[in-house]
C-alpha positions in Angstrom: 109.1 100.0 125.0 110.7 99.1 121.9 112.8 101.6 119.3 115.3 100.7 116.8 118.5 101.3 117.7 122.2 102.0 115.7 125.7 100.7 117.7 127.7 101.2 114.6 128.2 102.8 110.8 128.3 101.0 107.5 125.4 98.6 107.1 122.1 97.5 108.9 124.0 94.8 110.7 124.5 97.3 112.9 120.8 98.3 113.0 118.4 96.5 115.8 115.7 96.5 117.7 115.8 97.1 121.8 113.6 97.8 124.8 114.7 101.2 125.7 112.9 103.9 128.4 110.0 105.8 127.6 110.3 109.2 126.7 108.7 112.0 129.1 107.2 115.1 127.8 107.5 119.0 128.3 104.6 121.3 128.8 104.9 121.8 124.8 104.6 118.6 123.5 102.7 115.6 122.7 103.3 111.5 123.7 102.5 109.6 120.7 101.9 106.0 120.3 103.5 105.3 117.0 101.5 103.6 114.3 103.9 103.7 111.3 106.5 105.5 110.0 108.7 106.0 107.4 112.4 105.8 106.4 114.2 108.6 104.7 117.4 109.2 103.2 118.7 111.1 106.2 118.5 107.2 108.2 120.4 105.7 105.0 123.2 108.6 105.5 123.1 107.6 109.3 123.5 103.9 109.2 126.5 104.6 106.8 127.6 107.4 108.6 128.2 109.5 105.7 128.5 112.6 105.2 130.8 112.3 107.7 129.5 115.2 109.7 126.5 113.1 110.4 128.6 110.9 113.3 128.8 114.2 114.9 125.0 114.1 115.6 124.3 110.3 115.8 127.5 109.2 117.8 131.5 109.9 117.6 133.5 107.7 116.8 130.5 105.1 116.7 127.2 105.3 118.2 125.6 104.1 121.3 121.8 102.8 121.1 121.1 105.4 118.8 117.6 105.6 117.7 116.7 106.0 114.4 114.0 107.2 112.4 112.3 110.7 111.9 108.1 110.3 110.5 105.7 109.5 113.0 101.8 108.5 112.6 99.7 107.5 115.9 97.4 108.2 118.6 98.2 111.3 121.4 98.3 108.7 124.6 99.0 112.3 126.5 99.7 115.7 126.0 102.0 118.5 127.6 100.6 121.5 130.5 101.1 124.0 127.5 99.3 122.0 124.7 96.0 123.7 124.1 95.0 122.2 121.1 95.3 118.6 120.9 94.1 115.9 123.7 94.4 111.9 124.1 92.6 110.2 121.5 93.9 112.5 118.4 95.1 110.6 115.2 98.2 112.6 114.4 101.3 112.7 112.0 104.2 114.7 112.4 108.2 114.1 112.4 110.2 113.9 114.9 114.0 112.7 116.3 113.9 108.9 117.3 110.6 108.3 115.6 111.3 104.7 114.7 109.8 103.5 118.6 106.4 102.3 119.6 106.2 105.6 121.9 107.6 109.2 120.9 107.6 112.5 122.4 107.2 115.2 120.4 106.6 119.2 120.2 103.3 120.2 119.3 104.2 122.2 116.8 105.7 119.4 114.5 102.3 117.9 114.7 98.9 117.9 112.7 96.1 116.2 112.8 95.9 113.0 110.4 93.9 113.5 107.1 90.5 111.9 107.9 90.3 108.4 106.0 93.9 108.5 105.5 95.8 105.1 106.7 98.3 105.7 109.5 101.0 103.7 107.0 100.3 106.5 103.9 100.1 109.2 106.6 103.6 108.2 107.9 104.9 108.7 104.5 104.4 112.7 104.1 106.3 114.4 106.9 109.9 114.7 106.2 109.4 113.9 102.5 106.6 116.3 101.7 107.7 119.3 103.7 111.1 118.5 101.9 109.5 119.2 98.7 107.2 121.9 99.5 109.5 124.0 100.9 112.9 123.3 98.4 109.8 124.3 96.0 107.8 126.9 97.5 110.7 128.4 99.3 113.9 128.4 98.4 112.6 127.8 94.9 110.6 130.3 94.7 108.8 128.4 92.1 105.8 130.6 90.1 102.9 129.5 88.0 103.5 128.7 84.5 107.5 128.1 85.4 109.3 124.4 83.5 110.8 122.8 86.7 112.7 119.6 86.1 113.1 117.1 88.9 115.9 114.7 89.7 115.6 111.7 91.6 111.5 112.1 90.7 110.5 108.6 91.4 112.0 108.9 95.1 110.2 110.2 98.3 110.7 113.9 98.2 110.6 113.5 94.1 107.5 112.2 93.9 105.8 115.2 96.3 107.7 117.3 94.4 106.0 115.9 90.9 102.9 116.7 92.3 103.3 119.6 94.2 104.6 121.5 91.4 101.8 120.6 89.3 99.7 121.7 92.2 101.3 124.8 91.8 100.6 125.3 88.3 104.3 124.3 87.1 105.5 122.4 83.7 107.0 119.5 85.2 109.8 116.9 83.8 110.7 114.0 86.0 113.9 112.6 85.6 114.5 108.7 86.5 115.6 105.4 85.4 113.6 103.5 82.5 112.0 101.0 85.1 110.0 104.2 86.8 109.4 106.1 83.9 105.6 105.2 83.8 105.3 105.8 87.6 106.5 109.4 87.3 104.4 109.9 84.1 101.3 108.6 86.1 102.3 110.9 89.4 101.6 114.3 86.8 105.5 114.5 85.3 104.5 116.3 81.7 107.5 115.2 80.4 110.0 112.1 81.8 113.6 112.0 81.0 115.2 108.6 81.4 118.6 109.6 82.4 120.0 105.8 81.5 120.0 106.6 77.7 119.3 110.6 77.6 122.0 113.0 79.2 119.6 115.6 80.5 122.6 118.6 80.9 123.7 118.4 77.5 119.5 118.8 76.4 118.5 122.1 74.8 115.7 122.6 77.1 116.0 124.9 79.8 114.4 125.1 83.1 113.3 127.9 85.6 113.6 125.4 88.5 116.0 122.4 88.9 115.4 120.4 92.0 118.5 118.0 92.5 117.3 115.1 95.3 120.0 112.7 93.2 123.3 114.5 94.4 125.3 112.8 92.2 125.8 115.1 89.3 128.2 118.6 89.0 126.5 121.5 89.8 128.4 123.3 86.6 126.8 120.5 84.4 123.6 121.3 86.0 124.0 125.0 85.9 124.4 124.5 82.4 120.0 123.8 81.7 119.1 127.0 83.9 117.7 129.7 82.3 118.9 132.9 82.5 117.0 133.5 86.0 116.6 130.1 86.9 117.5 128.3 89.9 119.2 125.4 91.4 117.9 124.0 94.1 120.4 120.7 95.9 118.6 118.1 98.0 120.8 115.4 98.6 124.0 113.7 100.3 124.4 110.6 98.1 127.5 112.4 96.3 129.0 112.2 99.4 130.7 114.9 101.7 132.5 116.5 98.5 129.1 117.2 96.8 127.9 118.6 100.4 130.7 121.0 100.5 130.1 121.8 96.7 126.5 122.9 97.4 127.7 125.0 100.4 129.9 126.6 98.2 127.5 127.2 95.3 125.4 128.5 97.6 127.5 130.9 98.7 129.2 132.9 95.8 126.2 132.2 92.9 123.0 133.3 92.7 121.9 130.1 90.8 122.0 128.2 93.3 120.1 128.0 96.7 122.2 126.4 100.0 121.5 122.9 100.8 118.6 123.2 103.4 116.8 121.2 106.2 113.0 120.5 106.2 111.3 123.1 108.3 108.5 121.0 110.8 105.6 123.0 111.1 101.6 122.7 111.9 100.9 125.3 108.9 102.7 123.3 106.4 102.0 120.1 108.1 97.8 121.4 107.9 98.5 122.4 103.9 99.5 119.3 102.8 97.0 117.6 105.0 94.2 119.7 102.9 96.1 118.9 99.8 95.8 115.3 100.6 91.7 115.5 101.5 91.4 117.2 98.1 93.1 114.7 96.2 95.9 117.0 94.8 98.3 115.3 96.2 98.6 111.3 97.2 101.4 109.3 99.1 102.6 106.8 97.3 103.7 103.8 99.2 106.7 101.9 97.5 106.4 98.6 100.4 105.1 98.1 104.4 107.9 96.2 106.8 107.1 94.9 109.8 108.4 96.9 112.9 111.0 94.2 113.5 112.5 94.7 109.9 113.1 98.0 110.0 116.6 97.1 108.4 115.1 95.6 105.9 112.9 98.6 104.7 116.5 101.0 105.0 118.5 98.4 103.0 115.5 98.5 100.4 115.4 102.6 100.5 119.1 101.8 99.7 119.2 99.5 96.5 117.4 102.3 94.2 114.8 100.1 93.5 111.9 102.6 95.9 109.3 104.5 93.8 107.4 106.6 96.2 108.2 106.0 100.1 109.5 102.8 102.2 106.7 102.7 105.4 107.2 100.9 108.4 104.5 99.6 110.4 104.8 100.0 114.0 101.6 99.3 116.1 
């Protein structure tokens, strides 16, 4: 089969595709032919191998057919001894390691069925994105009804489920983004839209219950500064580098402001609640551009020039 494959850090010249073997499943989980998928910051901070403690995971000191990717939409082609609840034939999404392949193996649990109607491209853009906002939201949040909650990064992936989810959740929402994507996060639900190109959002007199950071550019002790007296600041991103990683951990740590820098939980329930969310209409992917399997590297370098509004999908099968 075919998967895209990393054999160095930096750029997408390094980023390729190759036959490779075909995975082989455990009692607990599922073979998936892959229909789409989707890219995500974490294969941006992957290719350029940065935060550094990324090489760690993906290869050290460079690595070695590494296969990328982490959103998966398809068919089950076969399932596990122990998997009671699925069979071959099942439209499914989920996330999983080394998604971006025309076959994947993954555990049942990080698997749901596929919104009915729902394309396999738009489906392949909610995993890691939407359980990304859901849970920075939900829980470590601990956003409540009728809260102001002000989003960086809003017209990105995880910021534009997180738009919608808070409203879903009965939240006051600003969006913060450039001027180009100020409409787009007004259309997604934003109440309010800060263009951060001519307004400086920490030196604002409003205040916010909730600050969701997926920009990871700007000090926390700026940040800190729009909080309300029990309000809380959630961090969601590597693009400021290892420094801004280590300054989250830190924040975490020793104030109560702040929440520590967390991973995406994959699970059926939250996997199943967005899926409802989605056949209700409360919440919609929003697809910035399809690529071709073959140019994956051109869908990362595109997630990399800023330009995305909504999610980068690639089309597999």
């Amino acid at each position: 089969m075919k998967a895209i494959v990393q054999n160095g850090y930096g750029t997408t010249e390094h980023v390729s595709v190759k036959e490779v073997e075909r995975p082989r499943i455990d009692d607990d989980q599922v073979l998936v032919n892959v229909r789409a998928s989707s890219v995500n910051a974490g294969d941006l901070f992957t290719v350029k191998g940065s935060p550094y403690m990324i090489r760690f995971s993906a290869g050290f000191p460079k690595p070695k057919d590494f296969i990328l990717g982490w959103d998966v939409a398809g068919v089950v082609e076969e399932v596990g001894a122990g998997v009671d609840d699925l069979q071959a034939g099942d439209e499914v999404f989920g996330s999983c390691e080394s998604a971006f392949a025309e076959v994947v193996a993954i555990k049942q649990r990080a698997l749901a069925r596929k919104p009915a109607g729902l394309t396999f491209e738009a489906a392949a853009a909610v995993p890691t994105a939407a359980l990304t906002a859901l849970q920075q939201l939900r829980d470590s949040g601990g956003l409540q009804e009728g809260e102001r909650v002000l989003v960086l990064g809003a017209a990105g992936g995880v910021g534009s489920f997180a738009v919608q989810l808070a409203k879903y959740f009965g939240a006051s929402v600003t969006g913060l983004c450039r001027t180009d994507k100020v409409d787009f996060v007004r259309s997604i639900g934003a109440d309010h839209v800060i263009d951060y190109t001519a307004e400086d959002f920490t030196r604002s007199q409003e205040r916010y219950d909730l600050v969701l950071d997926n920009i990871g550019r700007v000090p926390f002790s700026r940040m800190k500064r729009v909080l309300t007296p029990t309000g809380r600041l959630v961090p969601n991103s590597g693009h400021g580098g290892m420094s801004h990683v280590i300054s989250g951990m830190l924040h975490g740590m020793f104030s109560k402001k702040v929440t520590g820098m967390k991973i995406a939980s994959l699970n059926r329930d939250d996997l199943d609640l967005l899926a409802g969310l989605i056949q209700k209409g409360d919440i919609t992917p929003i697809i910035d551009q399809v690529f071709l399997f073959e140019e994956t590297a051109r869908a990362i370098d595109r997630l990399d020039g800023g330009d995305v509004k909504g999610k980068v999908v690639v089309a597999v099968s």
